[in-house]
C-alpha positions in Angstrom: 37.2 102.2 36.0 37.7 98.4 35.6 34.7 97.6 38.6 32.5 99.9 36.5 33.1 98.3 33.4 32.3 94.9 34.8 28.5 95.0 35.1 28.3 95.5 31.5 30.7 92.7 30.6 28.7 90.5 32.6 25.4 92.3 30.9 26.7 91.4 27.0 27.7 88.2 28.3 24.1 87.4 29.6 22.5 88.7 26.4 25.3 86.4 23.9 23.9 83.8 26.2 20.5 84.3 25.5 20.9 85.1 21.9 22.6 81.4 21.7 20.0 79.9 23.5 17.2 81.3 21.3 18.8 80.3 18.4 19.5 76.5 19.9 15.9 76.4 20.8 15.0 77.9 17.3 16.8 75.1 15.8 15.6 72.6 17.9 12.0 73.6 17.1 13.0 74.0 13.4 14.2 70.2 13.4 11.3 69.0 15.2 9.1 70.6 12.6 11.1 69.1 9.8 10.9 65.5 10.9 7.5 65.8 11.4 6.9 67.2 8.2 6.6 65.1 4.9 9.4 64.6 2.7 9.0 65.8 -0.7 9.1 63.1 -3.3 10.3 63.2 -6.6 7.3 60.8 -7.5 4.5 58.9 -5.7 6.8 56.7 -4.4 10.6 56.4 -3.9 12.6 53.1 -3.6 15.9 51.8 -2.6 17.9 48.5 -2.0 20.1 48.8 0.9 23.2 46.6 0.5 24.8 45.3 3.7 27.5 47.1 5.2 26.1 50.3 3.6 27.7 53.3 5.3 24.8 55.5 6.8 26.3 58.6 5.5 25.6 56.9 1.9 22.1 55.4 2.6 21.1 59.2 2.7 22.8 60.0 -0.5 21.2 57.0 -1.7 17.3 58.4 -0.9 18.1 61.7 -2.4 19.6 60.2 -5.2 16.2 57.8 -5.5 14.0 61.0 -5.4 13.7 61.9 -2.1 14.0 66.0 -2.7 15.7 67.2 0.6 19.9 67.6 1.4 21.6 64.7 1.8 23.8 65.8 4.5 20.4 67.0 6.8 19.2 63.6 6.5 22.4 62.4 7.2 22.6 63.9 10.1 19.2 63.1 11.5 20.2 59.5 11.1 23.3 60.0 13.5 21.3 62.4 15.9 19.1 59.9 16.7 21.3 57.5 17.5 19.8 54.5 15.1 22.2 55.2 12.6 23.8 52.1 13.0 20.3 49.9 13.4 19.3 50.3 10.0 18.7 47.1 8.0 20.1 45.9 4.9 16.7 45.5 2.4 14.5 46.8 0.0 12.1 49.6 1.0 9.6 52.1 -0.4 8.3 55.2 0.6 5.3 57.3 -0.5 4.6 60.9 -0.4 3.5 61.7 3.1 6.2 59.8 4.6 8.3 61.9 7.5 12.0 61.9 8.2 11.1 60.2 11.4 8.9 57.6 9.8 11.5 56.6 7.1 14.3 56.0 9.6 12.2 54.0 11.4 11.0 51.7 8.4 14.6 50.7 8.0 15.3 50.5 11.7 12.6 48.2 11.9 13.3 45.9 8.4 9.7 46.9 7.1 11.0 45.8 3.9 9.2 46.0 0.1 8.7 42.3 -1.1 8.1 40.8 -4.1 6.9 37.0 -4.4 7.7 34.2 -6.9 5.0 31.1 -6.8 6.5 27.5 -7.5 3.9 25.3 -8.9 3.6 22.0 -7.8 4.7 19.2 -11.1 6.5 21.8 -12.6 10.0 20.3 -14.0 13.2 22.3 -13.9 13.7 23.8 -16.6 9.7 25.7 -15.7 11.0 26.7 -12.7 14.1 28.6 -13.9 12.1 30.2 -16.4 9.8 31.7 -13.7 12.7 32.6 -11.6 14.1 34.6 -15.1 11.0 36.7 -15.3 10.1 37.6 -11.7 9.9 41.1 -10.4 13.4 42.5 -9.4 14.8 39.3 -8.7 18.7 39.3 -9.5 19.6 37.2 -12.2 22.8 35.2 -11.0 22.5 32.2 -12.1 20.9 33.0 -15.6 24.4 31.5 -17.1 24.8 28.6 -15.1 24.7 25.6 -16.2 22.7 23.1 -13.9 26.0 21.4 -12.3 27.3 24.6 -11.7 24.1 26.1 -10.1 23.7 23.2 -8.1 27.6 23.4 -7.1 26.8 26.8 -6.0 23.8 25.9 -4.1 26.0 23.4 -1.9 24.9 20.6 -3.8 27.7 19.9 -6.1 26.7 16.4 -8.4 23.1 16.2 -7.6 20.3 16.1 -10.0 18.1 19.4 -9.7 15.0 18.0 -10.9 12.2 17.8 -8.4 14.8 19.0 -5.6 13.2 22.4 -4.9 10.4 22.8 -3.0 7.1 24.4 -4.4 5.8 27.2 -3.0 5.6 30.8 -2.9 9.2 33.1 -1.4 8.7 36.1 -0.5 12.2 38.2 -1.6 13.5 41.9 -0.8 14.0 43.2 -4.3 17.2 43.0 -6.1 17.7 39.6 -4.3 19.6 36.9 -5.8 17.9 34.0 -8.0 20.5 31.7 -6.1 19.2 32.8 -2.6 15.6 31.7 -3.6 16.8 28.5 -4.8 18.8 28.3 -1.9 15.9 28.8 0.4 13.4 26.0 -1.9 16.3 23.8 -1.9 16.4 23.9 1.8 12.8 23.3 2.2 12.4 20.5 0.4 15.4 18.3 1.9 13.7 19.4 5.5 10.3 18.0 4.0 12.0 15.2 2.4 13.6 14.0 5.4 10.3 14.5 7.4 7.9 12.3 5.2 10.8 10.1 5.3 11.1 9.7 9.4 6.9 8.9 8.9 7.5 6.2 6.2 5.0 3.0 6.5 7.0 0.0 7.5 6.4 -1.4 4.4 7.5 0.9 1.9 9.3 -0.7 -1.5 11.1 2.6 -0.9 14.9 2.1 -0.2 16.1 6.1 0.1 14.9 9.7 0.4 15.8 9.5 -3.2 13.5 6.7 -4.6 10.8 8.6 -2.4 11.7 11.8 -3.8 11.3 9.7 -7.6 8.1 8.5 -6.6 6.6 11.5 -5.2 7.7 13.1 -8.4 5.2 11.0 -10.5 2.7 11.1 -8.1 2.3 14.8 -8.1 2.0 14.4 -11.8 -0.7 11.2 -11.8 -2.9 12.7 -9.6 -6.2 14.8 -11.2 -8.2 14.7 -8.2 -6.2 15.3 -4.3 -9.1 12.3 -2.7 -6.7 9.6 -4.8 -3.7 10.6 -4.2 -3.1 8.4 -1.6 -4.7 5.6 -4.1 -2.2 6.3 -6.7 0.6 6.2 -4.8 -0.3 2.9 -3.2 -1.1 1.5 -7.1 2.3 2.5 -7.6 3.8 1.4 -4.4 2.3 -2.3 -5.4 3.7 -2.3 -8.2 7.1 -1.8 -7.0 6.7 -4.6 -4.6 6.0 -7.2 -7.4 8.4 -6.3 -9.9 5.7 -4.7 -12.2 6.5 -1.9 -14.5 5.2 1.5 -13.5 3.8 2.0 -16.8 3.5 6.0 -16.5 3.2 8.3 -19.1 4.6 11.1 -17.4 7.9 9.4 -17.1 7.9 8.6 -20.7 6.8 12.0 -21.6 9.7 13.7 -19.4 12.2 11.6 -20.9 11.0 13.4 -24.3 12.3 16.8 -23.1 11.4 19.8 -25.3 10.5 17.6 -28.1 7.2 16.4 -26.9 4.4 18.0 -28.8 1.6 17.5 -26.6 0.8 14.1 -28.6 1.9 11.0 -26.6 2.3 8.6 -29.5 2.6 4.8 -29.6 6.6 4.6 -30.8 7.3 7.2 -27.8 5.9 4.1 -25.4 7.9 1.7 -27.3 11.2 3.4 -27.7 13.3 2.6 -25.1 14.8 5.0 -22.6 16.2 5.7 -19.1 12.3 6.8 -18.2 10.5 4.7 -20.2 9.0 2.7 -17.5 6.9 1.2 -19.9 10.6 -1.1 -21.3 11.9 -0.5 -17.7 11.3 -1.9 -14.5 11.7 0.5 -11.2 11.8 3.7 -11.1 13.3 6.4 -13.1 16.9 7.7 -12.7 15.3 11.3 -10.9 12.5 12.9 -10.4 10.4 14.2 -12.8 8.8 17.1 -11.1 8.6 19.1 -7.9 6.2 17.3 -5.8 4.4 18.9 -3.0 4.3 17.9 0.1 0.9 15.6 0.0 2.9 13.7 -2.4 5.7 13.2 -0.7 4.0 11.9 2.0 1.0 10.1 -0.1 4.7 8.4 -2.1 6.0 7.4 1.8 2.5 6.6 3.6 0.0 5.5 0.8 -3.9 4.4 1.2 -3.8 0.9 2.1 -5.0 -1.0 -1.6 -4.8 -4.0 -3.7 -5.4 -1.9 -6.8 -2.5 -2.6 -9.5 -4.3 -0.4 -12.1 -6.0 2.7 -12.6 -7.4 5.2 -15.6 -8.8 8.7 -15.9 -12.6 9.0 -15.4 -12.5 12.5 -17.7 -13.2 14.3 -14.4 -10.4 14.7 -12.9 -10.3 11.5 -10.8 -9.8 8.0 -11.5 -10.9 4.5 -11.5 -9.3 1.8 -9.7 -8.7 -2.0 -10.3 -7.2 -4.8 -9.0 -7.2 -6.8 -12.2 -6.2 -6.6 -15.6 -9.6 -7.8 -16.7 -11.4 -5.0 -14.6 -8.5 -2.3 -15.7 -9.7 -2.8 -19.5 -13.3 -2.8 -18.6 -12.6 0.7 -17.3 -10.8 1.8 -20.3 -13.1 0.8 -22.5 -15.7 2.4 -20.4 -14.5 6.1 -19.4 -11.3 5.8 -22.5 -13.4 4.4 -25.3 -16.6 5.3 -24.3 -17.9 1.4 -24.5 -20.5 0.5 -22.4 -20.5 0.9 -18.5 
């Protein structure tokens, strides 16, 4: 009875067999079709900041949870069955309707990150610059209550000046980023650029430090209307160095005002002294005065051979040069006062 009983054992155990493996091929073509097929959005596009160290487990809660309408725990799972799971990137990222299981893994696999931008100008002071740091797109506000020791402390530069020590130019960030990481980053850039103009100095530079270079280049950026004299106003000032002649700049004078300046540079402002009055001071100014760009820091370490001691605003944008006093007042008068030509 037992041998005649055996073929059908062996029978039902062929057919379990076969029902398993239908079913495992079901599923596998069932899970093929899903990650092929688009997820379901919540809206027309879905986002999410990846912190580092993010458990994989809670990056899919984290989509769901960020609109993307399908179980957590399947998603889950598909990040572990493929084996990436542990690749994914720290970042920002977005997703729009049409995007596949498959296709969303691998946008965090691969660091395809969403970026925002902030743009630097060049002359900007300080204080501009944190204010466009406050107000750009999902940038993380750290350092919005610092004061400018302690943001610099933070930054690794604990008892320096910030003025015109950031570089300026536009960052690319993941969103939710840190404000300090930007600075960071522009901080970093402009030392490396300092220190390069620096190495390419002219022999005869009245420059003694990266610093007084970094001063210089400061009120270049802010003297120059037209980028063809540049190199003209930097050797006017450069001159004047050399022979112990006042720089004579308004935008020194005008820094040194702060908040209070109205837009109306007045006689008493040139005659009041101050630490940047380089009109009743000699030398340069205790900082910089602005964030130069990188023409000026080198125009302020390699300027255009000239005798010039003087120039003046033509009303175009560029300026006029002279050597003398007596040709400098000519030139006021003429493109200033509108006496004569």
């Amino acid at each position: 009875m037992r041998r005649l009983n055996r073929p059908r054992a062996a029978g039902g155990v062929r057919t379990l067999l076969l029902i398993l493996l239908a079913l495992a091929a079901g599923l596998v073509a069932a899970g093929a079709w899903w990650l092929q097929r688009p997820l379901d959005l919540a809206a027309d596009s879905v986002e999410l900041s990846i912190a580092p160290g993010t458990a994989p487990r809670e990056i899919a809660r984290g989509w769901v949870a960020a609109g993307v309408q399908t179980s957590p725990e399947l998603l889950y799972q598909w990040f572990r069955w493929s084996g990436q799971a542990r690749q994914i990137r720290a970042g920002s990222y977005e997703i729009g309707r049409g995007t596949t299981p498959r296709q969303l893994l691998q946008k965090m696999v691969r660091g395809d990150e969403t970026m925002a931008t902030v743009r630097l100008i060049e002359g900007w002071n300080f204080r501009q610059f944190r204010a466009e740091l406050a107000k750009a797109e999902a940038l993380k506000a750290s350092t919005a209550a610092m004061s400018e020791a302690e943001l610099m402390a933070a930054i690794g530069a604990p008892g320096q000046s910030p003025e015109g020590r950031f570089f300026p130019d536009t960052y690319a960030y993941s969103k939710g980023t840190s404000d300090l990481a930007v600075l960071k980053r522009a901080h970093r850039a402009m030392q490396q650029r300092l220190d390069a103009a620096w190495a390419q100095r002219a022999p005869d530079t009245p420059l003694k430090s990266p610093d007084e270079a970094l001063i210089l280049a400061s009120i270049v950026e802010k003297e120059t209307g037209a980028a063809a004299d540049r190199g003209k106003v930097a050797g006017v000032f450069a001159n004047r160095l050399r022979i112990g002649m006042p720089l004579q700049t308004d935008p020194t004078v005008i820094y040194g005002l702060g908040e209070g300046f109205d837009g109306n540079l007045r006689k008493r402002d040139l005659l009041a002294d101050g630490p940047y009055n380089t009109y009743t001071r000699g030398g340069l100014p205790p900082t910089p005065i602005s964030m130069p760009g990188e023409a000026s820091l080198k125009a302020a370490l390699k300027p255009d051979p000239t005798r010039a001691l003087y120039f003046v605003a033509r009303g175009d944008g560029s300026s006029e040069f002279s050597e003398s006093l007596e040709q400098h007042n000519r030139a006021v008068n003429r493109y200033q006062r509108g006496q004569g030509k």
